[in-house]
C-alpha positions in Angstrom: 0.0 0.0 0.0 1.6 3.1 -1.3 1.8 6.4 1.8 -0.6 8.8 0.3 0.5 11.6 3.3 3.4 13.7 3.0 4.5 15.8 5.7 6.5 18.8 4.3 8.9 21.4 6.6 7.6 24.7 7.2 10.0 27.4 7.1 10.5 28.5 10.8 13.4 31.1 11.1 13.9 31.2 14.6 16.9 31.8 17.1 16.9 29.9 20.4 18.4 27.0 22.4 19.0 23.4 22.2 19.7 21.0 25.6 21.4 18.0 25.3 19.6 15.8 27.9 22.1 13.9 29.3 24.6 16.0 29.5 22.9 19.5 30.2 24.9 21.0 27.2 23.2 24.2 26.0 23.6 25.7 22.2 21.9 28.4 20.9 21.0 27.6 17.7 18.9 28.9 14.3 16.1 26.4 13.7 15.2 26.3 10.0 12.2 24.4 9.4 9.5 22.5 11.4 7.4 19.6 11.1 5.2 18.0 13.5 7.8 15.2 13.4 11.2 17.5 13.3 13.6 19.9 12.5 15.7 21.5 10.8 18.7 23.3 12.7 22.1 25.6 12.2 24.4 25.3 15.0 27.4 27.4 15.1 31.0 25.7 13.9 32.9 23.5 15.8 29.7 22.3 17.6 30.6 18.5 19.0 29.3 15.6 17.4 25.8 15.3 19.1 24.3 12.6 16.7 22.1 9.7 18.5 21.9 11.9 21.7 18.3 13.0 23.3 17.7 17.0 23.0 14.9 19.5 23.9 15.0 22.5 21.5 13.0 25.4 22.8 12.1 27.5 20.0 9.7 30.5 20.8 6.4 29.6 21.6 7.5 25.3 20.8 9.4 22.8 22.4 10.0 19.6 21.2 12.1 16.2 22.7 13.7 14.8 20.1 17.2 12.8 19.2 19.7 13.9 16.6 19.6 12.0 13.6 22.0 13.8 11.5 25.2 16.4 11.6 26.8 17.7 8.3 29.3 20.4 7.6 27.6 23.5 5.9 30.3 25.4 3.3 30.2 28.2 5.8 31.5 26.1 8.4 28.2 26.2 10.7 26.8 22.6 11.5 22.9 21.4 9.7 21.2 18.8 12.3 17.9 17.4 11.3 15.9 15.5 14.4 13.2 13.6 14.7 10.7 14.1 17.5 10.1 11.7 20.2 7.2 11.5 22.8 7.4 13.5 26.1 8.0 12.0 29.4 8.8 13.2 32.7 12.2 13.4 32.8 12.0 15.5 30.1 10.2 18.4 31.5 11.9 18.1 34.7 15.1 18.9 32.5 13.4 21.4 30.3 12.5 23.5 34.1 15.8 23.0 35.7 17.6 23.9 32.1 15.5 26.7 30.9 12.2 27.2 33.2 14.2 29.1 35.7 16.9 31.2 33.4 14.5 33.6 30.6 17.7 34.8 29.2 17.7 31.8 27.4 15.2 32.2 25.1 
């Protein structure tokens, strides 16, 4: 049975932060483009290799849990991630408060 639904990116040009869960890393990043079940994100140069590892991106008025699926090299040196959404749990928000609930600068 062929998949008749196609969910595209919408362009989202927003600046804001990504937490790596099980490290507590923060990056402020650009996100790209959003989909109910991703994004697309620029991270500055140099940014570690994150691929495989659990995030929460906060971006504006969304925030979604996610894990990195993909790092590449951009030719100006800044780093395009794509991740894929996962389900919410607990520990989740409980990082998403102590990371950013507490500190507004970051957003």
């Amino acid at each position: 049975m062929e998949e008749r639904r196609k969910i595209e990116r919408t362009r989202y040009n927003v600046m804001n932060v990504l937490i790596v869960c099980d490290t507590e890393e923060k990056y402020y990043i650009k996100v790209e483009n959003v989909s109910p079940l991703g994004m697309g994100l620029k991270m500055p140069a140099g940014t570690p290799d994150i691929t495989g590892k659990d995030v929460i991106v906060v971006a504006e008025c969304m925030v979604m849990f996610a894990v990195v699926r993909r790092m590449e090299t951009a030719e100006d040196g800044s780093m395009e991630v794509g991740i894929e959404g996962k389900p919410l749990e607990e520990d989740t928000f409980r990082c998403l408060y102590e990371n950013v609930g507490k500190d507004s600068n970051l957003i």
